[in-house]
N, C-alpha and C positions, 0 to 999 in steps of 0.2 A: 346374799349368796354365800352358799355355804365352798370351803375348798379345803378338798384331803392331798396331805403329800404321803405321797406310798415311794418306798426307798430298796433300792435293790437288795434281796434277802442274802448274805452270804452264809449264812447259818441253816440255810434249809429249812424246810417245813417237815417236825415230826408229829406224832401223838396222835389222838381221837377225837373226832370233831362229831356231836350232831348237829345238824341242820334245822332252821324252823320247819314247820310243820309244812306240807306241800297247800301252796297258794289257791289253784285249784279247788280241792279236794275241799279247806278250810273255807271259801266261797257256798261250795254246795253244800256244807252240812250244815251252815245257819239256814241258806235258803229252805230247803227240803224239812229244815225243822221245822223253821217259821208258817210254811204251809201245813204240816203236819199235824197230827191229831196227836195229843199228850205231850210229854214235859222231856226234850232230847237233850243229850248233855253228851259234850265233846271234850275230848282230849286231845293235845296237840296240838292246837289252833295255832295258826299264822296270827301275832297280835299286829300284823304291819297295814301300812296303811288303807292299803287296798282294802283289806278283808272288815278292817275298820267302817270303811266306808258302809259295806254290806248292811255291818249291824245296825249300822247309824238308816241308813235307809227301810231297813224292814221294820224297827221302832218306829219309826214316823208313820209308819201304816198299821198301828196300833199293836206291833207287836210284843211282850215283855219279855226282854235278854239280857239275861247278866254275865259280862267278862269280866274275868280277874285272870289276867296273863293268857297259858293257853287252854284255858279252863273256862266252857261257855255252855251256859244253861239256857233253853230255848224253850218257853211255853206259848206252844204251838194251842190254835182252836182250827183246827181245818183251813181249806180255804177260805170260807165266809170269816174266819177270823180276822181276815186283812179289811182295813178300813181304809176311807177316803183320806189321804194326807191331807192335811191343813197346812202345809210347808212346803215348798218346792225339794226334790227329792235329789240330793248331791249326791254322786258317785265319785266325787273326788279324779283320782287319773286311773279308774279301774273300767275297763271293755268288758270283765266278765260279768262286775254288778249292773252295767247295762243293757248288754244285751241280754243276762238271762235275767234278768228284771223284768224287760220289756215281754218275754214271754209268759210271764208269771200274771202280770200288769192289765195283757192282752183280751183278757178272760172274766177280768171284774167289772162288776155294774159301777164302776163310779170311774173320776177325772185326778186325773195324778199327772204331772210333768217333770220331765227329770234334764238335770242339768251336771256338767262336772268341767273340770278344770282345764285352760288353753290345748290342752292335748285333746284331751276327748272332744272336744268342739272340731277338731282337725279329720277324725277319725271315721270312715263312712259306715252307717248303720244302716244304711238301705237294706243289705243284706238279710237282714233279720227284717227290717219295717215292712218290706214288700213282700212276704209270704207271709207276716203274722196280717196285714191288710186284709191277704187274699183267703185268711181263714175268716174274715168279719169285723177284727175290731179294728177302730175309729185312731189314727196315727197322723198325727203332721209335724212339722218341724222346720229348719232353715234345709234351704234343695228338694222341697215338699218330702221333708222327712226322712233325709239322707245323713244332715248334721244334726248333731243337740244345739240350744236345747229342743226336746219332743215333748210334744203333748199326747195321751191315749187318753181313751176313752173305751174301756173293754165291755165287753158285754157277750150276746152269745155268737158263738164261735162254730165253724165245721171245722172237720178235718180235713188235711189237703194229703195228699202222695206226690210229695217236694222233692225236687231231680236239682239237689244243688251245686252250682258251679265250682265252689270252692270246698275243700274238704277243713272245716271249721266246727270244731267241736263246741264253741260259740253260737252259731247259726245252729246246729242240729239240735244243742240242746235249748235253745229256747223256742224254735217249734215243737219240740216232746213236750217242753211246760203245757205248751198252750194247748198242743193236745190232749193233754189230762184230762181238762175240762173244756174238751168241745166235742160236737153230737158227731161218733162214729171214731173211726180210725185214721189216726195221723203216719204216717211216713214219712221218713227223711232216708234219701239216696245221696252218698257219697260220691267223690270220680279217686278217693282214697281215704284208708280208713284215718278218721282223727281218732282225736281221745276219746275215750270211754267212760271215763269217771262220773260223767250222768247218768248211762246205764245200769253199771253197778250199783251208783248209790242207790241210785230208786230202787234197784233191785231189793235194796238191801232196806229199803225204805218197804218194801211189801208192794213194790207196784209190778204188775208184770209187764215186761219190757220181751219183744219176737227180734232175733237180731239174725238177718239172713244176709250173706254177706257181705257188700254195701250198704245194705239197706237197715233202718232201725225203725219199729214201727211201735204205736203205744193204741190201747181202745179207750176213748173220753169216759170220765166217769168214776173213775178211779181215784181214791184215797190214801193220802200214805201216816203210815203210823209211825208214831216216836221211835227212837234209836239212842243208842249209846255208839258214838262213834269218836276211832281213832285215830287222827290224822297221822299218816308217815311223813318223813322227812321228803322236802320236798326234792325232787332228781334234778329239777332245773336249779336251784341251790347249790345243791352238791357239784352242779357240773364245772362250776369256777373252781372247787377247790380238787376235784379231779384233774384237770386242765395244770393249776397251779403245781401241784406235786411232779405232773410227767414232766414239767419243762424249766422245775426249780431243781436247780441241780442238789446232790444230798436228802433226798428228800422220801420220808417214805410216811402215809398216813393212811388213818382209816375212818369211813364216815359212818357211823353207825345208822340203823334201822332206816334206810332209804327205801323209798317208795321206786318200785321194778316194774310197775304196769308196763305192759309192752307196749302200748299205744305212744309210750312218751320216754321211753330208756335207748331212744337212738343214739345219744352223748356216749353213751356203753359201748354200741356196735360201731361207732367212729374211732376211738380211743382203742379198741381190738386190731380192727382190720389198719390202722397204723402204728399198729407195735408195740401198744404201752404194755408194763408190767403190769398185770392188776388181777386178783382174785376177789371172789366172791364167796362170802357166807354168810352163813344162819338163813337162810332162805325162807321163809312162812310167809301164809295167808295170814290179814289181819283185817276184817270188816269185808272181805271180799278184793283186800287189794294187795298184791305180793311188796313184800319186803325184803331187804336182804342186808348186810353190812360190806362195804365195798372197801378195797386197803388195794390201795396204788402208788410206785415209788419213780421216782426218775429214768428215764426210759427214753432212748433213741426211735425216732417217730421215722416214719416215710408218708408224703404226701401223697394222697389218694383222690379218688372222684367224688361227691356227694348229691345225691340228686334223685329224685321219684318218691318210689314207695315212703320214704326214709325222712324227707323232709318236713312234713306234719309229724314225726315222732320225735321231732329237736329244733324245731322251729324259732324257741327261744334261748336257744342254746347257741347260736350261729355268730352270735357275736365274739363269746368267748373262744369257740372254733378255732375263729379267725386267729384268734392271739396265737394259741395252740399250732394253726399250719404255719406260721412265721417262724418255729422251731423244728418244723419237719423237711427230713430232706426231701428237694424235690419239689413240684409244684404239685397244691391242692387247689382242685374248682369245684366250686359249690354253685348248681344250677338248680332250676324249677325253685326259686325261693322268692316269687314275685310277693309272695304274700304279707313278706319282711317289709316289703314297703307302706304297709297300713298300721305298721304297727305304734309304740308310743314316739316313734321317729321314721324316718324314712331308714331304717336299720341299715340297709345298703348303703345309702351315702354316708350313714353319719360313721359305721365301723372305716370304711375306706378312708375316709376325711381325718380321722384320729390317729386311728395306724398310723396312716404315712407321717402325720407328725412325729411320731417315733421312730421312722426310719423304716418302715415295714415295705416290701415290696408286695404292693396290692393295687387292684384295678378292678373296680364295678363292672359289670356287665347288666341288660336286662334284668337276670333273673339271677343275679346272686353278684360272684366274687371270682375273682383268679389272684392266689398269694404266692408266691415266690418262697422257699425256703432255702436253707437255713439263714436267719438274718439276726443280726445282731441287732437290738434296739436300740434307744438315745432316750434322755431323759428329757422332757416335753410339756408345755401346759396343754390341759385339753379340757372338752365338756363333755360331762352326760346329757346334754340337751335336756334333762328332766328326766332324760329314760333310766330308769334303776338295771337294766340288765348291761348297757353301754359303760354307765357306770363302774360297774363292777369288774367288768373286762378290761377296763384300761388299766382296773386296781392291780388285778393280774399280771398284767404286762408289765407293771412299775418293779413287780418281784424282780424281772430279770433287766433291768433298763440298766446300760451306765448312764448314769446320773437320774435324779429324783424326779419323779410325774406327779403332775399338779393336775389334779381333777375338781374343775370348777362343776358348782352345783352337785357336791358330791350328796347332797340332804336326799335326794332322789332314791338312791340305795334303799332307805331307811321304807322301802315300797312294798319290796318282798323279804330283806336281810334286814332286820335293826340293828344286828351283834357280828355285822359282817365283820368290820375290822377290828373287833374285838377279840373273832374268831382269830384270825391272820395272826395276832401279837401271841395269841395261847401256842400255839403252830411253831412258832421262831422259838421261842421259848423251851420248850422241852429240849 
């Protein structure tokens, strides 16, 4: 077990930081390559684990991908180019190489099984398994195919017009996979918008994608062509080190070339509407996805609401939030965020559980959290349970803690951030 000690900053956080490549983003452009017709090649890649995993799964289905750092060349044959794995197919702790795997998977004439780590065995996939079923292919698993590991067995496929419960940019895009190639028109209805980044890319991938407003629809049959793709910095990244500048006192930084999708930059409009000092520039399209460079400094916060439209746009951002409303005046409630509970942890109990180790005045609810501010921390042992985003957030909170926070399993990090505290010491330093 691995264990980082993070130690109260008195020196502030100054200077330039970029961030790895967004997680996301870095997932979809090997998949969409790997399906793709001609040789794609990306820039920016997340080498972390997760996105790791990707590669390591789409080779074993006969693909050839060469990484070197964030530098990955994809020789893509269509979809007939994916073959039968010979190897049980590990996704390591990653839900997005899963489920949109499993739509990808959904679709093929042969037998594949996919398996990954104590987390994802915990994690329910019905959600995906029981609309990709109900378009034809062949699914089972432990809770008749609710846990990994899954067995498919794809083949041919209809299209369905899916009215999904949860607003899961997971779930939506891996019924558009499978819609690609199955007979007619696939739809996916939201109850709010998620992320977007399967639409674009495909877009951007030559697929044509009808986006009416909940609703995203695709017609089977469709082929996507090679790309040269950029990945931005990712916002769920940046949102720790955002977080860490408003509540580290002296502190003023800037994160260059972040990914601004609006689907996913609600850390932005949380961080506004409670006061932080923070501008924005250089603004551009890049691949179909907005970037910008973001410089934010210490700043008197007020506790605010958080809840609806808002929370599939920061979904995984709510941990670090949290740290964030323990320095704002006033009480912050973060509601409608049932969905934090499926994720690489029960996020609600495990943020509340750690906090209060520190001394945070916090209390779980249903659907989210109620923090108490302003509170001064204490310095604490804690764990990321394995979750790289928990992780990360305690790290945060160790900036401002009197005395030193000891985060056990901090290896976890190393999911989405390899050079997280690597970044941190650059920060203190200037």
């Amino acid at each position: 077990m691995t264990t980082a000690i993070v130690k109260q900053s008195h020196v502030g956080l100054t200077g330039s930081i970029r961030v790895p490549g967004d997680k996301s983003i870095s997932h979809r452009a090997v998949m969409f390559g790997a399906i793709a017709e001609g040789t794609t090649t990306v820039e920016g890649f997340l080498p972390g684990e997760d996105c790791l995993s990707t590669i390591s799964c789409f080779q074993k289905l006969g693909v050839s991908i060469q990484q070197e750092g964030d530098k990955v060349t994809i020789n893509g044959q269509g979809w007939d180019g994916l073959q039968e794995p010979s190897d049980i197919l590990d996704v390591g702790n990653s839900g997005t190489t899963t489920r949109l795997m499993l739509g990808i998977l959904a679709t093929r004439p042969f037998h594949s099984v996919i398996i990954g780590d104590d987390s994802i065995a915990k994690r329910p996939m019905a959600r995906v398994t029981d609309p990709l079923r109900e378009m034809g292919s062949i699914i089972d698993g432990r809770d008749t195919g609710n846990y990994t590991p899954l067995s498919i067995r794809g083949g041919a496929t209809k299209g369905i017009q899916y009215q999904s419960k949860v607003a899961s940019a997971q779930v939506k895009s891996a019924i558009l996979l499978a819609g690609l190639q199955s007979e007619g028109s696939t739809s996916v209805s939201e109850p709010a918008l998620s992320r977007d980044h399967t639409e674009r890319m495909l877009e951007a991938y030559g697929v044509h994608v009808k986006r009416e407003g909940l609703t995203v629809s695709v017609e089977g049959g469709q082929t996507l062509k090679a790309q040269h793709i950029v990945v931005p910095g990712d916002i769920s990244s940046a949102a720790f080190f955002l977080v860490a500048a408003a509540i580290v006192p002296n502190s003023m930084i800037t994160i260059q070339g972040v990914g601004m999708n609006p689907t996913r930059s609600g850390i932005v409009d949380v961080l506004e509407k409670m006061g932080a000092t923070m501008s924005i520039q250089n603004e551009k399209l890049v691949g179909g996805e907005p970037i910008a460079d973001i410089t934010i400094q210490t700043s008197e916060l007020q506790g605010i609401e958080i809840g609806g439209d808002l929370i599939p746009r920061l979904i995984d951002e709510i941990p670090v939030i949290a740290v964030l409303a323990t320095q704002a005046k006033g009480k912050t409630i973060i509601r409608d965020a049932e969905e934090l509970k499926v994720k690489e942890t029960n996020r609600i109990d495990t943020v509340v559980s750690e906090l209060t180790k520190l001394g945070a005045s916090i209390q779980a609810t249903d659907d989210g959290m109620i923090i108490e501010g302003r509170t001064s921390l204490q310095g604490a042992e804690v764990s990321s349970f394995g979750d790289h985003r928990i992780g990360m957030a305690m790290a945060v909170a160790g900036l401002i803690t009197d005395g030193d926070v000891e985060i056990n399993r901090s290896d976890a990090i190393a999911v989405s951030y390899p050079n997280f505290f690597q970044h941190i010491k650059e920060l203190q330093q200037d």
